[in-house]
C-alpha positions, 0 to 999 in steps of 0.5 A: 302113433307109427304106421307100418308100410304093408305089402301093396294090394293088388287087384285084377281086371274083373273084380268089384273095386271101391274107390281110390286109385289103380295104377297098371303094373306093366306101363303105369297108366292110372284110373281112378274110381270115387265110388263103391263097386265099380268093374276093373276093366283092363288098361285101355292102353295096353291090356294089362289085366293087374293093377296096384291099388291104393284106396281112398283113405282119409287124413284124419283118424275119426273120420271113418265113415261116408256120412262121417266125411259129409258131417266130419266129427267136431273137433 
């Protein structure tokens, strides 16, 4: 299987964001959520208000749920 490289996500300061990590545009401070629908504030260390998302993913391929990653699928 090959994966192709998509445009990065970007997400700004205000919207509801799931879980993963977001990293500031302008000074490359990160925070990171773990759980679904969480506010975006602004970087507390410079204000920015965008951020480069990159969402929680799993390794393996049938893993594609939350209850699927609290009983993963036997192999």
């Amino acid at each position: 299987m090959v994966k192709t490289v998509t445009e990065q996500k970007k997400a700004k300061a205000g919207e509801k964001v799931g879980p993963g990590k977001y990293v500031c545009i302008d000074c490359g401070k990160s925070l990171e959520f773990t759980e679904a629908e969480q506010d975006l504030r602004k970087c507390p260390a410079c204000a920015c208000e965008m951020y480069d998302c990159f969402p929680m993913t799993h390794i393996r391929e049938d893993v594609k749920t939350p209850e699927d990653a609290i009983n993963p699928p036997k192999r």
